[in-house]
N, C-alpha and C positions, 0 to 999 in steps of 0.2 A: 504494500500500500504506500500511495508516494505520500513526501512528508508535507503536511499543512502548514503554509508558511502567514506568518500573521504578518498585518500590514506594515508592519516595521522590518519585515525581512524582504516584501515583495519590492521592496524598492529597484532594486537590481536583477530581478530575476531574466529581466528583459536580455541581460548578457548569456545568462547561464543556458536561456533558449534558445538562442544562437548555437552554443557548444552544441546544446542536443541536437539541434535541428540536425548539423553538418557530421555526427558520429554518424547519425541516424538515416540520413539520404545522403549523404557526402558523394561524391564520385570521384576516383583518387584521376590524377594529373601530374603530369611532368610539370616543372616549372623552371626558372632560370637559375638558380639558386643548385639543382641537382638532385636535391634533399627528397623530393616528393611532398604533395599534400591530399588531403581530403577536400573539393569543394561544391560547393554550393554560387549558384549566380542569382545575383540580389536577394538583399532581403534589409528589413528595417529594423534600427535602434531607435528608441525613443522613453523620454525619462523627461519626468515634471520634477523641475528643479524646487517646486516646492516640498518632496519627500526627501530633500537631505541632497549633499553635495555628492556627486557620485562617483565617488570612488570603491571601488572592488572588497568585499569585505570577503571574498571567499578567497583570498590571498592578500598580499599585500603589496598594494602598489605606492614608490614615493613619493609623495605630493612635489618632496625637493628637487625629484629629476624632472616631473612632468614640470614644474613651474619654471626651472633654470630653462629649460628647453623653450618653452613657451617665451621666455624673455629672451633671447636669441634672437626668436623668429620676429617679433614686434619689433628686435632694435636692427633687423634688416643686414643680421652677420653672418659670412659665410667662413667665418673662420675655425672650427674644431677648438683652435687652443683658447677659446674664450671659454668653452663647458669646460673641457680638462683642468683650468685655473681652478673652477668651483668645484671639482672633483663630480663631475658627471661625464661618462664614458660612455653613452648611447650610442654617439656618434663615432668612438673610436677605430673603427674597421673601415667605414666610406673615406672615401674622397672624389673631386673633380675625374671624370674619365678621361677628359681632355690632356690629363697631369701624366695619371697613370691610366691606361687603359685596365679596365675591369676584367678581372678572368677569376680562377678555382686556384690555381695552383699556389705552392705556400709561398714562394717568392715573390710574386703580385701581392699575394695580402702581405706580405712584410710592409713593400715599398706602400700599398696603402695605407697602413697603418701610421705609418711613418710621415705622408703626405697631410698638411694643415688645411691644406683648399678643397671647400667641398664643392666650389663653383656655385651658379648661380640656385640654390636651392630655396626652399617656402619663404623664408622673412624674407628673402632677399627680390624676390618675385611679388610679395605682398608691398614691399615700399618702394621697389624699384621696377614695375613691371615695365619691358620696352626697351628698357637703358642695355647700354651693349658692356656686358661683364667681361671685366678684363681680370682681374686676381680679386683680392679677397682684403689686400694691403688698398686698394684704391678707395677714394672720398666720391659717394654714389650721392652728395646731396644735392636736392636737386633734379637729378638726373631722373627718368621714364616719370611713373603714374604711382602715385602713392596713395593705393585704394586702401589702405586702415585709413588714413587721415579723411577720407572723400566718406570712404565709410561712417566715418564719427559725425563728420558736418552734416550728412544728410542724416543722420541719426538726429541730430540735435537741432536742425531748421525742415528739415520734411519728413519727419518719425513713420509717417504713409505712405512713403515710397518704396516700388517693389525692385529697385535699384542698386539695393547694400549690398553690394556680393565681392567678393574678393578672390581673386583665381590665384593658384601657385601654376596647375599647367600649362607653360608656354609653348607652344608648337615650336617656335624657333631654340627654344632650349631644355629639349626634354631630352639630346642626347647628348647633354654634359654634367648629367648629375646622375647619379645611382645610391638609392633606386629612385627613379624617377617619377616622383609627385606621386606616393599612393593615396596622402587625402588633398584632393586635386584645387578645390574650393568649398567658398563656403555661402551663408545668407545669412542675413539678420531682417528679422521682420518685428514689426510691432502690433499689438493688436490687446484690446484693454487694457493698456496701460502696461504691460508687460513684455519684456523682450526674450525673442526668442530665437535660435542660434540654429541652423540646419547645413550640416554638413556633407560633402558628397565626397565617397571615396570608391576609389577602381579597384585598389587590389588591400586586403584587410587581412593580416596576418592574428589570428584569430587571439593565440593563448598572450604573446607579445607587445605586439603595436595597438590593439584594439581596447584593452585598459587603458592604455594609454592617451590615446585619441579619445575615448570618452573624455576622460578626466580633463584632459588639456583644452578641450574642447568648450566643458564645463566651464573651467577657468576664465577661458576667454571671453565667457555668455556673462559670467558674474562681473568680469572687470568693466565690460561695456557698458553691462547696467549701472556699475559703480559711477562711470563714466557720465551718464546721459541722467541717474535722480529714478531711471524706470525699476520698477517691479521683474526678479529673476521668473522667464514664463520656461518652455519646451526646447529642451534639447532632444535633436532627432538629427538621424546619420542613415543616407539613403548607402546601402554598401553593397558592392558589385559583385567582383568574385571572393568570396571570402572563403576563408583556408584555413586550414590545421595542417602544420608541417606533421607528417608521421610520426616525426622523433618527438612530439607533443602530445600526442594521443594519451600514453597511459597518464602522465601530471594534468591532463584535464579529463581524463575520466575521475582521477581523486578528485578535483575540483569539484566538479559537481554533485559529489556526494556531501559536501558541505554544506551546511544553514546558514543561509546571509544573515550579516547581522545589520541593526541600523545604521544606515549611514551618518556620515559625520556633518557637523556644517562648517563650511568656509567661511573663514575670517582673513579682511584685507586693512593694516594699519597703514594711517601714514599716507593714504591717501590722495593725492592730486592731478592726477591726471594718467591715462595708461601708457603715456608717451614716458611718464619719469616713473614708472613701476617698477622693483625690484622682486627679483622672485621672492626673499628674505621675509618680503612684505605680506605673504600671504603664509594661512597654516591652516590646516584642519583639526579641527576640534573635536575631541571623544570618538575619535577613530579608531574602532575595535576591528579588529581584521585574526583571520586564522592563520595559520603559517606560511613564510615565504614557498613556492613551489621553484622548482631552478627549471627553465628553459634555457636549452641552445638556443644561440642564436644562427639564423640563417644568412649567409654570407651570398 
């Protein structure tokens, strides 16, 4: 008999059906990576950011990496050794293809590892879309479309506009970054007084990047509202092909025998605007979570 979860646990379950869905009808696939997965093509996340901030309680995700990361992309860097400084390693295997070309072998991943430029990747596509990327050392101000900023104005003088959208996928630069834009863009809509954050991603690495992306995602919905005075409304994530790497399978079959617990809520100090936000600035608060699970990561 499955377990009855009370409304403080269904917060998140919305993830956990995902896992199930793609153990359950999954269809395995090659992918670029080598590894194999299980997937599924489309299907939807969505979470009322009034049940608590959402973060994964049937594991533990860290708010300090999602939020380092997330201030990265807002301050429009493409440079690795700015996480590494904060001690956040997400990003430590990518780099620019243009630098080193991408491949499996372990002497590519050396020299990527070792390479600082990831090339023109999300923040840098979000503040600078257009501009012609030269390194990661260059002063981009100025330079192409800076849809956060365009984003926040018509947030704050045309809150009814179906115009807030922000793209990371550039046609012209989607073969100098790996991997290339899995959550592609995004939208911000408003409606009773509340804002709401829907994002679109191609390819969604299920046990790994999709906590993630929730969460960051989240963040981003809270700082806006923080931003514009609105009410936190619907986080929703339309996702494409989504996957479980094989070598994930059995740590998200544990996963799901886990009971979600309440989610936490997000606190932002210090507050002034999202353009001068530091990850430091924000925490989660009574963040209960059950034990770390270890995935590989896919290269």
């Amino acid at each position: 008999m499955p377990v009855q979860l009370k409304k403080s646990g269904v917060k998140m379950k919305a993830y956990l059906d995902i896992v199930r869905k793609i153990l359950d009808k999954g269809i395995e696939k090659k992918d670029r990576t080598g590894v194999g997965t299980i997937s599924i093509s489309g299907t939807l996340f969505e979470h009322d950011m009034s049940d608590g901030f959402p973060l994964l309680t049937t594991k533990s995700v860290p708010l300090r990496l999602v939020a380092s990361e997330l201030e990265f992309f807002l301050r429009g860097i493409s440079d690795k050794r700015w996480l590494q400084e904060r001690d956040n390693h997400i990003w430590d295997e990518w780099c620019s293809p243009s630098i080193v070309p991408y491949s499996h072998d372990e002497e590519t991943k050396k020299k990527m590892l070792e390479e600082r430029d990831l090339g023109p990747i999300y923040g840098w596509q979000w503040r600078h879309f257009g501009a012609d990327y030269k390194d990661y050392k260059t002063d981009y101000t100025g330079k192409g479309v800076d849809q956060v900023k365009r984003a926040v104005d018509l947030l704050k003088n045309n809150p009814d506009s179906r115009q807030m959208i922000v793209l990371a996928w550039n046609p012209m630069d989607v073969d100098k970054v790996i991997p290339p834009f899995c959550h592609y863009g995004f939208q911000v809509t408003v409606s009773g007084g509340k804002l709401n954050l829907m994002w679109n991603q191609r390819s969604v690495d299920v046990a790994l990047g999709l906590p993630f992306n929730i969460a960051s995602y989240g963040l981003l919905l809270h700082l806006l509202a923080k931003e514009t005075g609105l009410k936190e409304g619907r986080l929703v994530g339309f996702l494409g092909d989504t996957h479980i790497y094989t070598n994930h399978v059995e740590g998200l079959k544990e996963q799901i025998k886990r009971v979600p617990k309440s989610l936490p809520k997000i606190k932002t100090n210090n507050f002034t605007s999202i353009f001068e936000w530091k990850y430091i600035d924000s925490e989660a608060e009574n963040y209960d979570h059950h034990p770390r699970i270890k995935f590989d990561i896919a290269v």
